[in-house]
N, C-alpha and C positions, 0 to 999 in steps of 0.2 A: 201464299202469305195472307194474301187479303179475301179468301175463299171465292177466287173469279176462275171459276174450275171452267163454266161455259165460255166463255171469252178464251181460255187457255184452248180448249179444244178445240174452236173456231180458227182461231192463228195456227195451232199445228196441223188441221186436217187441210188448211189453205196452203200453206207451208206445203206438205208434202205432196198435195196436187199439184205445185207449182213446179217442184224438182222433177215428177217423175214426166207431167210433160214436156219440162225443157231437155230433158235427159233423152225422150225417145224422138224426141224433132231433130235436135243433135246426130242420133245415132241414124234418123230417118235420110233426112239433108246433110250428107258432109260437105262441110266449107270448101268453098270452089278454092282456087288457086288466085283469082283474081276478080274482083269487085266494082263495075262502073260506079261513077258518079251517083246517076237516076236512082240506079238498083242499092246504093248504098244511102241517100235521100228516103227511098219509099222504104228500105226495111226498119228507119230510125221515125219513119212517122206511126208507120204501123206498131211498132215495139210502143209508144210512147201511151198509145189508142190500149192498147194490150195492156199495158202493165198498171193504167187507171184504170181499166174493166177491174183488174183483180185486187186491185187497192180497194172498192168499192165495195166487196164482199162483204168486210167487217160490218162498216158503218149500215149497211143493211140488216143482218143477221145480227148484231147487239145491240144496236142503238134505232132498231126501224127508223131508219130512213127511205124516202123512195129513190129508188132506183136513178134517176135524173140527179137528187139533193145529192145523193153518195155521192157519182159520180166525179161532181164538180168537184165536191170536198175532197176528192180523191186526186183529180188532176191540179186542184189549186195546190196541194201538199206536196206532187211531185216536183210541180214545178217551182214551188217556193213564189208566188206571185203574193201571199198572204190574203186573198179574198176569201171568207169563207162565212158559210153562210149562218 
């Protein structure tokens, strides 16, 4: 609509990296039957680390930012804290 054809292609090539490797980790690791504590603590910190690495993509590739600026801006947005920079 607004001729943001790069930015468009950036979100769907992110997008589709995103499915095909939660699809073969999925298909890689099937879900145990039962989940500690620890093991369910360390997968929701690592996921959180994870899912701002790839929140951080865009703000890189469209709006050069470094890598560090992204980041933050990306975990401040996950997690709604509203700091940004």
């Amino acid at each position: 609509m607004y001729g943001e054809y790069y930015e468009a292609k950036i979100f769907s090539i992110l997008s589709l990296i995103t499915v095909v490797i939660s699809y073969s980790l999925s298909r890689y690791f099937p879900s145990p039957s039962y989940i500690t504590l620890s093991e369910a603590l360390l997968i929701s910190s690592i996921s959180w680390l994870i899912i701002a690495l790839i929140g951080a993509i865009p703000y890189v590739y469209i709006i050069n930012m470094s890598w560090i600026d992204a980041y933050f801006e990306s975990m401040s947005g996950f997690t709604t804290t509203g700091m940004t920079l």
